[in-house]
C-alpha positions in Angstrom: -47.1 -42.2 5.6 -45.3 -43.5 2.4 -47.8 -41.0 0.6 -46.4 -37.9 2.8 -42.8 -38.9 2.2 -42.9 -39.1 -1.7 -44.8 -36.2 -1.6 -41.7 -33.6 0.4 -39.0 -35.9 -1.7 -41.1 -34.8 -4.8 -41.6 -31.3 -3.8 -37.8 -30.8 -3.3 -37.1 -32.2 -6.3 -39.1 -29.8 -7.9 -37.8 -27.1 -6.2 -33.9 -27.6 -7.9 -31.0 -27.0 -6.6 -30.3 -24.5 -4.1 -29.3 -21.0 -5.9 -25.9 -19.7 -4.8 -25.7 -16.4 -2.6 -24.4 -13.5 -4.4 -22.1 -11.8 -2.5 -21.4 -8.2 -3.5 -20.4 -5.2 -1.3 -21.5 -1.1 -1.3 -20.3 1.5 0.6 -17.8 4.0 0.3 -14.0 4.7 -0.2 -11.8 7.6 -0.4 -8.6 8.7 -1.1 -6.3 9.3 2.1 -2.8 10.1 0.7 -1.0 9.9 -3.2 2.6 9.2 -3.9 4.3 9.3 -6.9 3.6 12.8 -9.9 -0.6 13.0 -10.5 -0.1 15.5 -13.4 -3.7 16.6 -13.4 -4.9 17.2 -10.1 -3.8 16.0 -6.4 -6.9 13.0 -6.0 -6.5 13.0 -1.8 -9.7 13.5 -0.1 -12.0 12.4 -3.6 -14.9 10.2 -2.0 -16.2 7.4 -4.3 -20.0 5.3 -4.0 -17.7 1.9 -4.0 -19.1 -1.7 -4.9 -16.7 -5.2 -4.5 -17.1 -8.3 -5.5 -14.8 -11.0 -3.9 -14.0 -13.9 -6.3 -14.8 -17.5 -5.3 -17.4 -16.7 -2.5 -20.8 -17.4 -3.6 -21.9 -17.2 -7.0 -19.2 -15.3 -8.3 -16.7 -17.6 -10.0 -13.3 -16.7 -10.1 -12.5 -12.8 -10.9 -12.6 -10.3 -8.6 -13.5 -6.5 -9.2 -13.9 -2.9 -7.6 -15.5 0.0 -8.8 -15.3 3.7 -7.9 -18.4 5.5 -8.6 -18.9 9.3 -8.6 -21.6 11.6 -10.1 -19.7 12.3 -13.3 -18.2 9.0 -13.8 -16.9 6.0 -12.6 -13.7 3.7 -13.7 -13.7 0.0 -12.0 -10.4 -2.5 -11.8 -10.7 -6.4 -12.3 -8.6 -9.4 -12.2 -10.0 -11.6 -14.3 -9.4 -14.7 -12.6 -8.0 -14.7 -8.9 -8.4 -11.8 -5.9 -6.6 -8.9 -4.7 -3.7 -9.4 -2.9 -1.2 -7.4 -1.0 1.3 -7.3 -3.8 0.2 -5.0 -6.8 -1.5 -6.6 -9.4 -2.1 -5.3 -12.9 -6.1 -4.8 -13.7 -8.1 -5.0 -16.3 -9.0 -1.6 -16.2 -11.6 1.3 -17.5 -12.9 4.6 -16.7 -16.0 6.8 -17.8 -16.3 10.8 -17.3 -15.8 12.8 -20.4 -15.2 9.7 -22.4 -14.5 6.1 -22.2 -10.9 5.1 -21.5 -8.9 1.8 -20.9 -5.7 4.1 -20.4 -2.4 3.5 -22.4 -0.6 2.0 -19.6 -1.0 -0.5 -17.1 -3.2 -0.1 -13.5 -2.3 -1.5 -10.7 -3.9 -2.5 -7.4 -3.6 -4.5 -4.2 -5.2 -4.1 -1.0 -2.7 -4.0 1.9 -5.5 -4.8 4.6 -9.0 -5.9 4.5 -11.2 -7.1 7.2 -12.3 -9.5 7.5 -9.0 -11.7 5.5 -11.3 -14.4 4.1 -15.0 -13.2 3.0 -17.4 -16.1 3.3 -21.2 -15.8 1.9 -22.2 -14.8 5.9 -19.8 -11.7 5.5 -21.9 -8.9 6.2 -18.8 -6.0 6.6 -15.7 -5.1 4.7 -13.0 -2.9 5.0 -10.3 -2.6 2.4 -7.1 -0.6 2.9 -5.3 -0.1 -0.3 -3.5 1.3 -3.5 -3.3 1.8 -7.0 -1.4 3.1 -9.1 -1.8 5.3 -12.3 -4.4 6.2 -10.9 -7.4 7.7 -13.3 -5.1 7.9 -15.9 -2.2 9.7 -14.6 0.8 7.3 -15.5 3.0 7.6 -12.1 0.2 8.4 -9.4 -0.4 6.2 -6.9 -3.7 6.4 -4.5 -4.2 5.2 -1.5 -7.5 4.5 -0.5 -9.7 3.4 2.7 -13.4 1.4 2.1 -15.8 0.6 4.3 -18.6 -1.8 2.3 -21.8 -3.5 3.5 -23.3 -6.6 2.2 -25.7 -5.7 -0.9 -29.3 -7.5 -0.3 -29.9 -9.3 -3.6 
C-alpha cells in the first residue's frame, strides 16, 4: 500500500503544477450607430472577425485587449494593466490596412454592457455593448459597436 501511495504522490509531483486556462474570446462585432464628424466615411454597419481577452481571468495577467479584424486589415485597443469599463478609457492603440498606424491622437473605449459582468475561466459566452471613439483614425468619430464572442478552445 505504502508502495501505491508514494507512487500517485510521485506521479503528481512529476506532473507540475496545474497550467492556467487561457481564456480568450471570437466572434463577431459590428458597428450599429456613430456620433460625432467621421471625416472619411460613415463606419455604421462595418462587421469585424472580433477576438477579447478579459484581464485577470486565467492566464492572462493584468491588461485587457480587443481586436477588430477585417480582410484588409485590422486595428486592436489595449489597456495595459486593468479592464474595460463603462467610462471611456484611453487605449493603447494600432491599426493595419494600407499601413501601420498608432494614430496622432488618443482612442478611447469603454464597454457600456457586457454579459455576463464578471467573466470567470467557465465563461463560455460574451456580449459586449460599446464605444470608441476616434475611431480608425478619424479624430472626433465615435463607434458604437455590438459583439457577440464564444470561448476560443486552446
Amino acid at each position: 500500500m505504502q508502495k501505491v501511495a508514494f507512487g500517485v504522490v510521485a506521479l503528481i509531483a512529476l506532473a507540475g503544477p496545474a497550467e492556467a486556462a487561457k481564456v480568450r474570446f471570437e466572434g463577431g462585432a459590428v458597428i450599429t450607430s456613430v456620433s460625432g464628424t467621421c471625416k472619411d466615411y460613415n463606419p455604421t454597419g462595418n462587421r469585424f472577425h472580433t477576438r477579447f481577452r478579459p484581464a485577470g481571468v486565467g492566464d492572462n495577467g493584468n491588461w485587457s485587449g480587443l481586436s477588430f479584424f477585417q480582410l484588409n486589415g485590422a486595428m486592436s485597443f489595449a489597456i495595459d494593466n486593468g479592464s474595460f469599463t463603462s467610462s471611456f478609457k484611453t487605449v493603447t492603440y494600432g491599426q493595419i490596412y494600407d499601413n501601420a498606424w498608432g494614430g496622432d491622437f488618443p482612442v478611447q473605449v469603454k464597454f457600456t454592457k457586457q454579459s455576463p459582468a464578471t467573466i470567470a475561466t467557465t465563461t463560455q459566452f460574451v456580449n459586449i455593448t460599446g464605444a470608441i471613439t476616434n475611431f480608425d483614425s478619424m479624430k472626433g468619430c465615435t463607434a458604437n459597436f455590438n459583439a457577440a464572442l464564444v470561448k476560443r478552445l486552446e
